[in-house]
C-alpha angles and dihedrals in degrees: 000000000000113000085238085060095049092046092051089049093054086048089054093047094048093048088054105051070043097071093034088061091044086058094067088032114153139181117303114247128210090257092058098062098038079059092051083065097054096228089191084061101041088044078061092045088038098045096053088037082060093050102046081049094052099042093049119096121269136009144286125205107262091240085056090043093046094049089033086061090037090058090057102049083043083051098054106048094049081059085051101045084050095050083049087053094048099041102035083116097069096023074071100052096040118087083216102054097025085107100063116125092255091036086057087040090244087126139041113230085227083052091048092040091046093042093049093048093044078053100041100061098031089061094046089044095053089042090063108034095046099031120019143299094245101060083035093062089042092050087050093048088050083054102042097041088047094057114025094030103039109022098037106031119025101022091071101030107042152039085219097063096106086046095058098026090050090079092076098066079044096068108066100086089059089049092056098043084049085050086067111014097048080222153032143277142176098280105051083052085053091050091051090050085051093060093031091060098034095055094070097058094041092059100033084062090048090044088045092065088029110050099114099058086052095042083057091060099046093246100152086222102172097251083055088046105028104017143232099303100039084048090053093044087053089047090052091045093046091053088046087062104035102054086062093051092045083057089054102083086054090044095054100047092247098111127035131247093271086064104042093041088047095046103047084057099053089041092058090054086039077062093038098070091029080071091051094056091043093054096053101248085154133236102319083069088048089050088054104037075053098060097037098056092058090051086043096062093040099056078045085066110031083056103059082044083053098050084042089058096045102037105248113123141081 
């Protein structure tokens, strides 16, 4: 069977569990559409546009900080409601989606799709007109590359979706540096290199311990199209060359000892279980690899806010 085969069938499979949810339909709650906007996902957007916005020279009245912040998070969870849209066929078809507010047939997709359009350019709008034009066309980029280039384009057609697409969660430190700054410098694009290289290890260790399910929707994650060993060789490449880039902002004097010390600890267990992986110690490595990487970027983050408080940085 042609992969184009396998995908329709999926579809077909997904639009269907589709229109059995829409026949016990009821009214959307609140809930339902704060899920729509995948608040785990936007803490993560909201918490490095903070620190880029932090870490950048000079100041920006609290009221403009708060709704600059408030426009990204916006931001992110259109982006979300849209994906949700877009992707309502195989959320349906995957164990771990199949919650979601149109998979239960507690939103319509026209609801999520109009929701998530209302949210985009209001964001984008308020962005440009409270706080400035720059950090207004980057948030709209995020946006735009999350859902045309990665949803719609690379997450059906291709194993380097994450790869590519992962440029879009990569973007908010930049948004937050442009909030204050009006442009850009060298460390908000560092920043932005942290969370792009660290994206494709983080969800090739979810997609490792969770390939069936993708491979049930028709997604091409690496371990569906390449399999298991090929998927734990590119987890262990991509942290070899993340940890480096995680140094740079130390080497370069851009960051202070607390950070460089810190973070060369964090990156040599970040290896560590990228070893693991690598050496085949099953899922329980990749759970773990999983959880581990989302505590690892944070810490990234929280410790350039902390030598920043305490004076400590570049």
């Amino acid at each position: 069977m042609s992969d184009a085969s396998f995908i329709g069938q999926v579809n077909e499979a997904g639009n269907a569990g589709l229109d059995a949810a829409y026949d016990k339909t009821g009214e959307a709650r609140p809930a339902d559409y704060f899920a729509l906007l995948k608040p785990r996902v936007m803490s993560l957007v909201v918490f490095t546009g903070l620190v880029g916005m932090v870490l950048a020279p000079g100041t920006l009245h609290p009221v403009l900080a708060i709704t600059a912040l408030l426009c990204i998070a916006i931001g992110a969870g259109a982006s979300g409601a849209i994906n949700m849209w877009y992707d309502a066929d195989i959320d349906a078809v995957m164990t771990r989606t199949q919650g979601r507010p149109i998979p239960q047939g507690r939103i319509s997709r026209d609801e999520a799709l109009g929701f998530g359009c209302v949210l985009s350019v209001g964001s984008v709008l308020v962005m440009g007109l409270a706080v400035n034009w720059v950090a207004a066309a980057i948030l709209a980029l995020t946006i735009g590359f999350y859902v045309f280039i990665y949803t719609m384009w690379l997450k059906r057609r291709t194993p380097q979706n994450i790869v590519i697409g992962g440029a879009a969660g990569a973007f908010p430190p930049m948004i937050g540096w442009a909030a204050v700054t009006g442009d850009l410098s060298l460390l908000p694009m560092l920043l932005f290199a942290i969370i792009f290289m660290w994206t494709p290890p983080h969800f090739w260790a979810l997609a490792l311990y969770r390939s069936d399910d993708y491979a049930r929707a028709g997604v091409p994650m690496l371990p569906v199209v390449a399999g298991d060993r090929e998927t734990r060789r590119q987890i262990l490449l991509y942290s070899l060359l993340l940890v480096p880039i995680t140094l740079s902002p130390w080497i370069l004097g851009l960051a202070g000892p607390l950070y460089g010390s810190a973070t060369a600890v964090l990156g040599a267990i970040f290896l560590g279980l990228a070893v693991r992986i690598w050496r085949g110690t099953g899922d329980r490595a990749a759970k773990h690899m999983f959880a581990y990487s989302i505590l690892y970027l944070f810490l990234l983050f929280a410790l350039l806010l902390a030598e920043r408080g305490l004076g400590w940085g570049a």
